[in-house]
Backbone as CSV, one residue per row, in Angstrom:
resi,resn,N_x,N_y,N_z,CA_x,CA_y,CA_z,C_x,C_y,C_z
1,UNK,-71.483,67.461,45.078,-70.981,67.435,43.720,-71.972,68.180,42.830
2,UNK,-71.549,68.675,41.786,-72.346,69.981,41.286,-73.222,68.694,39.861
3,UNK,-74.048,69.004,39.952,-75.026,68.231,38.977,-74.627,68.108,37.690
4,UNK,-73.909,68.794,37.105,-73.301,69.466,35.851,-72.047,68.376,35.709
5,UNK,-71.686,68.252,36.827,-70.593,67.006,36.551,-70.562,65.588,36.450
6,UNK,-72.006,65.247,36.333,-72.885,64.080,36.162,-73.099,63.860,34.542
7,UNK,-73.355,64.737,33.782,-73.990,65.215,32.973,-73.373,64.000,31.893
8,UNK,-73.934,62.798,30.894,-73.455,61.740,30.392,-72.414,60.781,31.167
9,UNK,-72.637,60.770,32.392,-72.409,59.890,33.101,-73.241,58.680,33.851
10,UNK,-74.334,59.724,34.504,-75.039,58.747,34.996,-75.864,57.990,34.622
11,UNK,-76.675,57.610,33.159,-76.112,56.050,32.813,-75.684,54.946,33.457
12,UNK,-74.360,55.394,33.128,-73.105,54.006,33.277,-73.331,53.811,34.426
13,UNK,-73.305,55.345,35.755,-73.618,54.696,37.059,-74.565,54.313,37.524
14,UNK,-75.424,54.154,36.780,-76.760,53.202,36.974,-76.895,51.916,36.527
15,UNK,-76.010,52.170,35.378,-75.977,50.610,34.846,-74.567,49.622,36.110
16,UNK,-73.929,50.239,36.225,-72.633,49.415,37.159,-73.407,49.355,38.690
17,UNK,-74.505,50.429,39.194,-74.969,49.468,40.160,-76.100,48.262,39.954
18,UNK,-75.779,48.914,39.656,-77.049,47.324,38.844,-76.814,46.158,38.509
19,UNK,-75.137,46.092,38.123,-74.601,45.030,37.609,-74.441,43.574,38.096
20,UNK,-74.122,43.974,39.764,-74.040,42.813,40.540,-75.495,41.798,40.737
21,UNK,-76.427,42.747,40.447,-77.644,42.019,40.448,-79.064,42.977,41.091
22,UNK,-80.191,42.516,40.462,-81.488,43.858,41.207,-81.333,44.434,42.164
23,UNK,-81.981,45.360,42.033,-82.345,45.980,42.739,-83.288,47.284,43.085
24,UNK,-84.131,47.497,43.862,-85.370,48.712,43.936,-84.784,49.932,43.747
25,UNK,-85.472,50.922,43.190,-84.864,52.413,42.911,-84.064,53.188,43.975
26,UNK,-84.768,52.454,45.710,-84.198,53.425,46.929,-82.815,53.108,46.760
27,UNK,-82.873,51.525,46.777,-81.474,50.517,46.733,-80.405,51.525,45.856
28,UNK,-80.885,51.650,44.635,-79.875,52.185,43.819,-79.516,53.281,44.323
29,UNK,-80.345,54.301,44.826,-79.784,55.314,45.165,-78.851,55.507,46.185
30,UNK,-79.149,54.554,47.141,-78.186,54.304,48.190,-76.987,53.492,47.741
31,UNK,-76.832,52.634,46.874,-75.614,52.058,46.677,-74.856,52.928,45.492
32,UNK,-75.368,54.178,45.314,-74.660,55.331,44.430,-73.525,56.083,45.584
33,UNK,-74.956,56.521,46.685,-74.332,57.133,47.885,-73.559,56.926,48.635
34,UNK,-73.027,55.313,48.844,-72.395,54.584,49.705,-71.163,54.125,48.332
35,UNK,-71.166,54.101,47.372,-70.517,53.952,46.311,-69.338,54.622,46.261
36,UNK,-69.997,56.210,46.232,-69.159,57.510,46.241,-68.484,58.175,47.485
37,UNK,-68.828,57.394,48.616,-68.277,57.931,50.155,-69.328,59.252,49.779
38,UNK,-70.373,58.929,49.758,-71.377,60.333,49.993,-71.461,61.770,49.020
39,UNK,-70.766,61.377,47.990,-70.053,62.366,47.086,-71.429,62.624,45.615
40,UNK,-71.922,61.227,45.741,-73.249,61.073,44.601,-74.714,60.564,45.157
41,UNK,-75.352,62.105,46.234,-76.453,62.125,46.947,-77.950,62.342,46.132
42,UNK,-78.048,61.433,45.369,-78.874,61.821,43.991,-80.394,61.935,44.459
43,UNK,-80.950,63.221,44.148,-82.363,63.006,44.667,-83.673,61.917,43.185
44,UNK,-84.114,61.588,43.965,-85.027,60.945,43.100,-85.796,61.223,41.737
45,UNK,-85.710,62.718,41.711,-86.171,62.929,40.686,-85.250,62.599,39.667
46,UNK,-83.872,62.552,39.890,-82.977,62.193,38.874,-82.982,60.809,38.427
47,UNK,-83.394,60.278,39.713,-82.796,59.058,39.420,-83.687,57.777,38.923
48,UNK,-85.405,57.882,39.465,-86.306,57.017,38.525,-86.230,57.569,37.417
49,UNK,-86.116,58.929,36.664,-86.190,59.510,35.464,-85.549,58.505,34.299
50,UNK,-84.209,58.844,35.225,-83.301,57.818,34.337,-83.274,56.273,34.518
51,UNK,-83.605,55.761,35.464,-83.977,54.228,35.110,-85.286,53.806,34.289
52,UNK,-86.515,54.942,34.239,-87.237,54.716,33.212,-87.278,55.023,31.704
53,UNK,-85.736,55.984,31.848,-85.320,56.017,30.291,-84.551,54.611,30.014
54,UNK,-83.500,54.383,30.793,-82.795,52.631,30.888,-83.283,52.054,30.157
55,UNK,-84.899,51.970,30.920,-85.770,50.532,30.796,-86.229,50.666,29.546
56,UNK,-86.815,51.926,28.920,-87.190,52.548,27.634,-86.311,51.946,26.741
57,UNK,-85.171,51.841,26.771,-83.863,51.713,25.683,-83.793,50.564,26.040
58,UNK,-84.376,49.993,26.726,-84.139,48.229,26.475,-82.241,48.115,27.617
59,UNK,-81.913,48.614,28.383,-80.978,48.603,29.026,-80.908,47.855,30.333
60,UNK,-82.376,48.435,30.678,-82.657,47.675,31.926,-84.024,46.842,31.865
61,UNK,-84.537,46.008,32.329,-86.120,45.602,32.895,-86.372,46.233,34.307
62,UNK,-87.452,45.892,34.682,-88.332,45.716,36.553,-89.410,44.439,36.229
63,UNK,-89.516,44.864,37.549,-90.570,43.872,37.623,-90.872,44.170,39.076
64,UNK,-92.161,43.720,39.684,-92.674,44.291,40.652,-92.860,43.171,41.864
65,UNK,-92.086,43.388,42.741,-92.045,42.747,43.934,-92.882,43.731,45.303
66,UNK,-93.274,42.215,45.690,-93.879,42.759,47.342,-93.050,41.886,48.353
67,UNK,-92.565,42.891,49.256,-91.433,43.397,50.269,-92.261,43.225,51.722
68,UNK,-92.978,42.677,52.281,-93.403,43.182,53.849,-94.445,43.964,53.499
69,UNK,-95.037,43.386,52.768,-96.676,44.109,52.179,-96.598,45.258,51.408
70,UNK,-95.157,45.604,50.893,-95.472,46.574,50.189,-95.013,46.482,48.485
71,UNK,-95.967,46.632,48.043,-95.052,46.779,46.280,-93.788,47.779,45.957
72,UNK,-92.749,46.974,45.451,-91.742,47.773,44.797,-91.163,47.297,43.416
73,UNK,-91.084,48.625,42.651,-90.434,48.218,41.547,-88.852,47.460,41.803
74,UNK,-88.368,46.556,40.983,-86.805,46.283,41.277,-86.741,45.777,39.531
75,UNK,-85.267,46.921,39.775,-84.383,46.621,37.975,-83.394,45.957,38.178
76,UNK,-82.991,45.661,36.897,-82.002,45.082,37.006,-81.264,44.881,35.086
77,UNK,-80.305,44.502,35.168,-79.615,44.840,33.742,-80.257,43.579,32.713
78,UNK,-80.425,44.143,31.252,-80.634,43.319,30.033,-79.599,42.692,29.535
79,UNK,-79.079,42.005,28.873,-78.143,41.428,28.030,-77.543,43.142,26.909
80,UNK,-78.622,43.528,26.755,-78.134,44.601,26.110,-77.657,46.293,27.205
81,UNK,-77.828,45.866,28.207,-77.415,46.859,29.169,-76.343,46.828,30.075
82,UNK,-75.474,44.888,30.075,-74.801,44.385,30.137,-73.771,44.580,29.144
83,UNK,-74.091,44.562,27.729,-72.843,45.267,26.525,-72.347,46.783,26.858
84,UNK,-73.930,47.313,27.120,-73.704,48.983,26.918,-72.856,49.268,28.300
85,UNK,-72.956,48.594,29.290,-71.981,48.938,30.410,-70.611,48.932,30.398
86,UNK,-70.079,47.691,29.822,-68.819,47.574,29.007,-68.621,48.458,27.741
87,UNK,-68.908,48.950,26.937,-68.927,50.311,26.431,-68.502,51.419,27.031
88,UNK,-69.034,51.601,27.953,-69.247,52.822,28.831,-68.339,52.980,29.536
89,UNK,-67.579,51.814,29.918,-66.570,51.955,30.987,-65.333,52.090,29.798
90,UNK,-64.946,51.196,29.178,-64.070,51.472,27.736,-63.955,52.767,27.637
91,UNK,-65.139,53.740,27.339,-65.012,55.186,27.179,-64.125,55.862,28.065
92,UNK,-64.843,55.596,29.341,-64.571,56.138,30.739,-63.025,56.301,30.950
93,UNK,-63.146,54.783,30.740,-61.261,54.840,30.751,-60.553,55.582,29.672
94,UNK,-60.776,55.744,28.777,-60.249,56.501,27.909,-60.248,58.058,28.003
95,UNK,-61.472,58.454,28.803,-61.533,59.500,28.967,-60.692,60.178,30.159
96,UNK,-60.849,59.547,31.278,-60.350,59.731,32.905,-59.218,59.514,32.269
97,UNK,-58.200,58.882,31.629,-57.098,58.593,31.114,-56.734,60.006,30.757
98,UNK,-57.021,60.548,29.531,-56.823,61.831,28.609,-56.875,62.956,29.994
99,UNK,-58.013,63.123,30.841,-58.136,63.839,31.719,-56.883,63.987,32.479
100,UNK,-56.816,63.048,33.154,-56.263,62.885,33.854,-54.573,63.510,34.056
101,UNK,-54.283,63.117,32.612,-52.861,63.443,32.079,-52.292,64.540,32.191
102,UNK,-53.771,65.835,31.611,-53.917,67.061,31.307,-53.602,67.756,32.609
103,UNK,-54.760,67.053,33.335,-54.517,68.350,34.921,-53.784,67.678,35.725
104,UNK,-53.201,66.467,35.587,-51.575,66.052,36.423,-50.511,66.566,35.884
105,UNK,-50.589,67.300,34.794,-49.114,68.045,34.447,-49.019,69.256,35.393
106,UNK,-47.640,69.226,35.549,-47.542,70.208,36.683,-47.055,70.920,36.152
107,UNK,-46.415,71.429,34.578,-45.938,72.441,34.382,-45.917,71.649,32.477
108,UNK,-46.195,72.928,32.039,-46.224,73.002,30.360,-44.887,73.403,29.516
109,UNK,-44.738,72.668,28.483,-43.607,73.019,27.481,-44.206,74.466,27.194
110,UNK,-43.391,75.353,26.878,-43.331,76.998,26.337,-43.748,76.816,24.965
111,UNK,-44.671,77.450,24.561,-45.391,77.585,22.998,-44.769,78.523,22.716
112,UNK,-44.285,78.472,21.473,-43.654,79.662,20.066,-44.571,80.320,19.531
């Protein structure tokens, strides 16, 4: 999927995996990947970027767990990242809606 088609999305898809409950940055990335049937293979640089903007905006927290001797960050959603997700999807639908309409027409009324 071309990166460009991410572009004010991924957010929301950070915030909706997150939703069910924490999880470490690999986690997220893999439950993006397994999310999308392999379609949203996000490399890392994208993707702590944006959970440390999240956390910045008060969207998400961490907190630091040790795993089998090893430290890992794990996020998980705020009360206020919990609103903004429901937001986001509201949009979504509104948008994929409008979209949707546009390039399922299979043929256009004739303009004057």
């Amino acid at each position: 999927m071309r990166p460009e088609l991410l572009k004010g999305h991924l957010d929301a898809l950070l915030l909706a995996v997150l939703e069910p409950g924490p999880q470490h940055g690999y986690a997220v990335i893999e439950a993006l990947r397994a999310g999308s049937d392999g379609a949203l293979d996000l490399p890392t640089g994208t993707v702590y970027p944006a959970l440390h903007r999240l956390e910045r905006a008060g969207l998400i927290a961490s907190d630091w767990q040790t795993v089998g001797g090893r430290r890992r960050r794990s996020y998980h959603l705020t009360p206020a990242g919990q609103a903004a997700l429901g937001e986001q999807r509201a949009v979504w639908d509104r948008f994929s809606t409008a979209v949707t309409a546009v390039l399922g027409r299979r043929t256009w009324p004739a303009t004057a």
